[in-house]
C-alpha positions in Angstrom: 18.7 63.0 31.2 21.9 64.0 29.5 22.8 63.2 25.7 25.5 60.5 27.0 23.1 59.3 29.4 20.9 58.2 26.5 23.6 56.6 24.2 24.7 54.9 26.6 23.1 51.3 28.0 23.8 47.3 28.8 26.5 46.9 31.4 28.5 50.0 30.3 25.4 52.1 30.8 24.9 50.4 34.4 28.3 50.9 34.9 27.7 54.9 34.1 24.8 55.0 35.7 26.0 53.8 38.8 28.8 56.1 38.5 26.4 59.3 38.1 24.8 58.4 41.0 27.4 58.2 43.2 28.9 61.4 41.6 26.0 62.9 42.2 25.3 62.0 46.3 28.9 62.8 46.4 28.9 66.0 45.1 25.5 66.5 46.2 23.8 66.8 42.8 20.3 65.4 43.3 19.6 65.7 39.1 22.8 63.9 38.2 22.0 60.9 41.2 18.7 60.8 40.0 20.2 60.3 36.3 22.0 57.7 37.1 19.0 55.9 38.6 17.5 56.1 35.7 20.2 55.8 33.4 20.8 52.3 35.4 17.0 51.3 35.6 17.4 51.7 31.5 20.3 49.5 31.5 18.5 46.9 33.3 15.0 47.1 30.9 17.2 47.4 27.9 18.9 44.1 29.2 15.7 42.5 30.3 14.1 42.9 26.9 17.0 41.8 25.1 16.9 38.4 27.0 13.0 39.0 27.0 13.4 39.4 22.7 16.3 36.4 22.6 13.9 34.1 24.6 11.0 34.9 22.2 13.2 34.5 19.3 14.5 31.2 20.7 10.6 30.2 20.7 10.0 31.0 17.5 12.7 29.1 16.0 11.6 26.2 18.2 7.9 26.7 17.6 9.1 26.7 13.5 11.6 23.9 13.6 8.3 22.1 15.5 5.9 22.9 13.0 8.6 21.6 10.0 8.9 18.5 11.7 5.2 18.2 12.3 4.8 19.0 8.6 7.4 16.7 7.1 5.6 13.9 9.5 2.3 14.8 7.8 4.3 14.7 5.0 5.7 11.3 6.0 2.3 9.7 7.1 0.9 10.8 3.9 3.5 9.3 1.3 3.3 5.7 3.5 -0.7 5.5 3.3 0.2 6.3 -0.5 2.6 3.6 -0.4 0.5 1.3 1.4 -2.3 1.8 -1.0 -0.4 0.8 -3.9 1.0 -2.1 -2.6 -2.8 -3.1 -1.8 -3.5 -2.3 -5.4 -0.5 -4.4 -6.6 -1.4 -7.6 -4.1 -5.0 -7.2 -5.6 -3.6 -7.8 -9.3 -1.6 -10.4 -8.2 -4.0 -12.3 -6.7 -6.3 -11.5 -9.6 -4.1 -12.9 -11.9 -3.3 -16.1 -9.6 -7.0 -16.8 -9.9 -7.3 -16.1 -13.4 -4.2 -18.4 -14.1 -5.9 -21.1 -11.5 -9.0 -20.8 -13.7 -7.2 -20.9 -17.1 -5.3 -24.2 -15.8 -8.8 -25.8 -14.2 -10.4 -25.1 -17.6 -8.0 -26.4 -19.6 -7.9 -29.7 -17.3 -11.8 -30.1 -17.7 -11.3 -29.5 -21.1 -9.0 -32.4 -21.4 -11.3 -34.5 -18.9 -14.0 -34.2 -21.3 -11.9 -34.7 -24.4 -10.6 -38.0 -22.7 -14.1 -38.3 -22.0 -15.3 -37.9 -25.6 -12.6 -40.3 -26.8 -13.9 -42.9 -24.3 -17.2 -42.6 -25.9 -16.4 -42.9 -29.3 -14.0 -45.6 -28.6 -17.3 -47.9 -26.7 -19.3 -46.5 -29.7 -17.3 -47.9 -31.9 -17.0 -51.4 -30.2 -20.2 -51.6 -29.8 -20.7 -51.1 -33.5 -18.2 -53.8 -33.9 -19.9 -55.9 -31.7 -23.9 -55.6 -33.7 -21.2 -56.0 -37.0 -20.2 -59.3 -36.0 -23.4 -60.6 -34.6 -25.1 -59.2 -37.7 -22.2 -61.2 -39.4 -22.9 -64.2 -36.8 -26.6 -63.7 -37.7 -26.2 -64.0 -41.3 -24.0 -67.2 -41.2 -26.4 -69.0 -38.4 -29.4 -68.1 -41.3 -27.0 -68.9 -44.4 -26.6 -72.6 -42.2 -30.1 -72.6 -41.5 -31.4 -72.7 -45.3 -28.9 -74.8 -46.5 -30.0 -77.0 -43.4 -33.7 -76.5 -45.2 -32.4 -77.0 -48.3 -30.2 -80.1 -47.7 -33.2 -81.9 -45.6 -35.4 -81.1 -48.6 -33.3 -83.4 -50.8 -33.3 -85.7 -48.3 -37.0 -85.8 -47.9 -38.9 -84.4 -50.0 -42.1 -84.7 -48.5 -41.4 -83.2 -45.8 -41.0 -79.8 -47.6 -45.1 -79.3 -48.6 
């Protein structure tokens, strides 16, 4: 193969090639026909692996912008469980702190019941109290009336009184 015959390649270098050969059957050169074969079979690898190396390239690029977007869904996935695990946390406390303010408000109206209770108590404690007052009161007229009964039916007849 000649030094041109190896600088040159792609289409040019088909081009050549194709040229050499028919130079060469023309001419009847076998080596410079046969150089051209060649120099156009090298034309047609170079081109095949250059489309061959784009393609490849193409899949990488694809096969990266794939595993990116798989990533960043990963990614993705991850931050909403995150997100949906503090919201859980957050509805939790919430709900906690309904239940403590439910509690807070049941004690406080049980608290009140019994103080209403309490007063209630006190209050027919007290009437009761009033109540034994006055019949002690009733009690001690009804025997203040009773001995002056004695006492005036004494004078009235005295024998009866021995």
């Amino acid at each position: 193969m000649s030094e041109q015959g190896k600088v040159v390649g792609g289409p040019l270098g088909k081009a050549v090639g194709r040229a050499k050969q028919l130079a060469g059957s023309v001419i009847g050169r076998d080596e410079l026909q046969r150089e051209g074969r060649l120099q156009e079979v090298q034309a047609d690898a170079q081109g095949e692996a250059a489309a061959k190396a784009a393609e490849a390239e193409r899949r990488e690029r694809e096969a990266e912008t794939e595993a990116e977007r798989a990533e960043t869904q990963a990614e993705r996935h991850e931050v909403e469980l995150e997100a949906a695990e503090i919201e859980a946390e957050e509805q939790a406390e919430r709900k906690r702190a309904e239940e403590e303010r439910e509690a807070a408000n049941r004690a406080q109206v049980e608290k009140a019941a019994a103080e209403r209770q309490r007063l209630a108590g006190e209050e027919q404690a007290a009437a009761k109290r009033r109540q034994a007052a006055a019949a002690d009161r009733e009690a001690a007229d009804l025997q203040r009336k009773a001995e002056r009964a004695e006492e005036a039916a004494a004078t009235v007849d005295p024998k009866e009184q021995s």
